[in-house]
N, C-alpha and C positions, 0 to 999 in steps of 0.2 A: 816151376811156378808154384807157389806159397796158395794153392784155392781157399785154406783156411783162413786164409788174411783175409783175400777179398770178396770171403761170404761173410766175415763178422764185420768188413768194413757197409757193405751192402746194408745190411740189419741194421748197423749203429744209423745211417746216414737215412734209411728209411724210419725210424723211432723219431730222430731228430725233425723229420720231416712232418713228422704227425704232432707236434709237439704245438699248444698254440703261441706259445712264442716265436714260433718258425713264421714270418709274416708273408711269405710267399706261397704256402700254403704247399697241398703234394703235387703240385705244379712243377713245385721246383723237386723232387723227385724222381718225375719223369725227365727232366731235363739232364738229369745228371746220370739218369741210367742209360740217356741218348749216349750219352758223351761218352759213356765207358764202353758204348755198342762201336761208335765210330773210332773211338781212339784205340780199340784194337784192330780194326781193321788196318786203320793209317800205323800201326807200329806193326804191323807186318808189309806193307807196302814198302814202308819204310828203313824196314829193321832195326825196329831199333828195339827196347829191354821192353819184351811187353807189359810184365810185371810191375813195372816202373809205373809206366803209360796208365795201367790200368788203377795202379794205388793209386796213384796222382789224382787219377779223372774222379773217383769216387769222393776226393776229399778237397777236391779243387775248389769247391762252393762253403765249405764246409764252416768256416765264419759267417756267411751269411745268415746262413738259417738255424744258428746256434745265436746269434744275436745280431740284430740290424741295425744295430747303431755300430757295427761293425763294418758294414756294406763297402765306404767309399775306399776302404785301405783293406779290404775283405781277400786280397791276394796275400796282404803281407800277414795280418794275424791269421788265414788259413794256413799258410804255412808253417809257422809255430804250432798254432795248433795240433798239423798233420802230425810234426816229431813227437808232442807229448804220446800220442795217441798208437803210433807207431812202434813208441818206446816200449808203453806198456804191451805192445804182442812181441817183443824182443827181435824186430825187426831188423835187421844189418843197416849197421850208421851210415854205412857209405851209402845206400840205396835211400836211405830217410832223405842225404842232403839231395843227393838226384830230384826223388817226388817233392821235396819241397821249390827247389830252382823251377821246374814245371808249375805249381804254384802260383810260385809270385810271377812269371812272367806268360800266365796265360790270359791275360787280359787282352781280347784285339784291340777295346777303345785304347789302350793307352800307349798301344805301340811300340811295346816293350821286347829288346831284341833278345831272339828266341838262341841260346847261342849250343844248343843238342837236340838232336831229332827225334829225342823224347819230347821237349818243350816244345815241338814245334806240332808233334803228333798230338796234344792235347791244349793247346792253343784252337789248331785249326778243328779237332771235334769239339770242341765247345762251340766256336763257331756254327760248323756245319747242323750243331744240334739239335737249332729251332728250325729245320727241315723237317727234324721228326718230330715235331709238337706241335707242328700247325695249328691241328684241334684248338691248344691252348692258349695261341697268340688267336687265335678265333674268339676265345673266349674270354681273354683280357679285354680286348675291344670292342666288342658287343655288350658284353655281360658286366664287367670291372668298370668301363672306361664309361658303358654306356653310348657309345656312340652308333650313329645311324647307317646302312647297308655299306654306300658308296665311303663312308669315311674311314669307317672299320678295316674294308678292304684295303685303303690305300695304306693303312697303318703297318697292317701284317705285312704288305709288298715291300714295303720301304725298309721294313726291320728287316727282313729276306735280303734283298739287296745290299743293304752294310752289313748283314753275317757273312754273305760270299765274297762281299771285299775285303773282307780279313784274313779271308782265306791265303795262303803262300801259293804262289803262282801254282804249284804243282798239284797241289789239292783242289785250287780250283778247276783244270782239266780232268781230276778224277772225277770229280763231283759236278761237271756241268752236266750232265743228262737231269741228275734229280734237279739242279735249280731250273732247267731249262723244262721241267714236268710240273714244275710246284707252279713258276709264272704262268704257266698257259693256264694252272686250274682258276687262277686268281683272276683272267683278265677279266 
């Protein structure tokens, strides 16, 4: 495992995240260090290249909060992106195309088939990753959104609910005690 990579990729993605052109703010930070928490866990569950799983997850956002007019196609130029960026720590090609295929099809809105259980281990922790940001889906809709107790809540429940439906059947049985722990705090 390359830890050299995925501690300058760590630093670069936290820089980018302080940055104010990053419009999500370091929000999206914690979101993305979710997602490198769970996509190692789901690539050992899984087995698959943790390495992968884990460059992948670090850079899987990585258009967006580099620039947001980037956002709606933010899988496809993150993953260009990833290879420039990959290139330059003289990263092994074949492992580049891997975390980029992960990439472009970790999108759940779009339903994009996942066809390695790399791509599927960093699909479903992006997903499962607003489990561990609550705080911050708290505080998009309170605070961001502005909205009142009862509307707030139902906002954060409902985005909870279509993250775990993205989930792959298998990950959702992993993962049903935390969603089945978050709903009861929300009711």
């Amino acid at each position: 495992m390359r830890n050299d990579i995925l501690e300058k990729l760590q630093r670069e993605i936290y820089d980018r995240c302080q940055k104010p052109t990053n419009q999500f703010g370091m929000g999206c930070y914690y979101h993305i260090a979710a997602v490198v928490k769970n996509a190692e866990a789901l690539s050992e569950k899984y087995r698959a290249d943790k390495e992968v799983v884990m460059v992948a997850s670090w850079l899987h956002d990585i258009a967006s909060i580099t620039d947001y007019r980037l956002y709606e196609l933010h899988h496809i130029h993150g993953a260009e992106m990833a290879a420039q960026i990959l290139k330059g720590y003289n990263y092994d090609d074949k492992k580049i195309l891997l975390v980029q295929e992960c990439i472009k099809n970790h999108r759940g809105s779009m339903n994009l088939e996942k066809r390695t259980v790399e791509e599927l281990c960093v699909a479903d922790a992006d997903a499962i990753s607003h489990f561990d940001s609550v705080p911050s889906l708290l505080y998009l809709a309170y605070v961001q959104k502005g909205m009142g107790i009862e509307e707030g809540k139902e906002f954060v429940k409902y985005k909870l609910i279509r993250s775990f439906q993205k989930l792959s059947a298998e990950s959702k049985k992993y993962y049903q005690n935390k969603f089945e722990m978050v709903m009861e705090i929300l009711k």
